[in-house]
C-alpha positions, 0 to 999 in steps of 0.5 A: 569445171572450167571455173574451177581450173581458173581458180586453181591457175590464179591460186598458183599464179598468187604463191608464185608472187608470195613466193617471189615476195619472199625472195626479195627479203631474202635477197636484201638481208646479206647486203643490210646485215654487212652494212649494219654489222661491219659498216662498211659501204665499199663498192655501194654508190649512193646515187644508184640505190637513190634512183632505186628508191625513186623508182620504187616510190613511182611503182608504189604508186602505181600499185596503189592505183591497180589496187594489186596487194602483192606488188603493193607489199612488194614495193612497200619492201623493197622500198623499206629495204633500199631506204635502210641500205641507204641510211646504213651506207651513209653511216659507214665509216670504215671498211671490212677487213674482207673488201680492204683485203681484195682492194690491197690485191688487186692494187698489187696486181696493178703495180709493177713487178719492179715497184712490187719487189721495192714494195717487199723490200720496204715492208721488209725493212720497216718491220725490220724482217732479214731474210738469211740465205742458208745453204 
């Protein structure tokens, strides 16, 4: 009866970890997908997934050693997953129309009430944009 509750315990315990497996794939798509589709790196430092991938390399290798699958898979993914991310960011040449959107507001919310009205006034002029007071 004993042997039977372990066995049962380790079986939860190993879908625990598939399923933990799963959610690191799932985790990288979004991240592989922009960079694939919209190539565009804005915000992803280089050096970071660097060390990321460094570390996974010596995890790997740690797995390896305790013969342990499932972090051994873990590791080969997640290594597969930031060697892609890292290759896909250094062919991005351009930035989606979402990040160029949220960088523009945040540099207006940076300048100055004044520079922002000078802003308008430019923008307004250069597309030749008249505004008419009709009362």
């Amino acid at each position: 009866m004993l042997v039977q509750r372990e066995c049962e315990v380790t079986l939860r315990m190993e879908m625990l970890g598939w399923v933990g497996t799963a959610l690191v794939i799932v985790a990288y798509v979004p991240q592989i997908r922009h960079l694939y589709v919209e190539k565009c790196a804005w915000g992803i430092s280089i050096s970071t997934w660097l060390i990321w991938l460094v570390a996974g390399a010596l995890l790997l290798s740690y797995c390896v050693f305790r013969n342990d699958t499932l972090f051994t898979f873990v590791q080969i993914i997640n290594i597969t997953a930031i060697a892609a991310t890292i290759i896909l960011a250094r062919r991005s040449n351009r930035i989606c129309p979402y990040h160029l959107k949220t960088t523009l507001a945040a540099r207006d919310e940076d300048l100055a009430p004044r520079d922002k009205k000078r802003q308008t006034i430019q923008l307004q002029e250069k597309h030749n944009v008249v505004h008419t007071n009709t009362c």
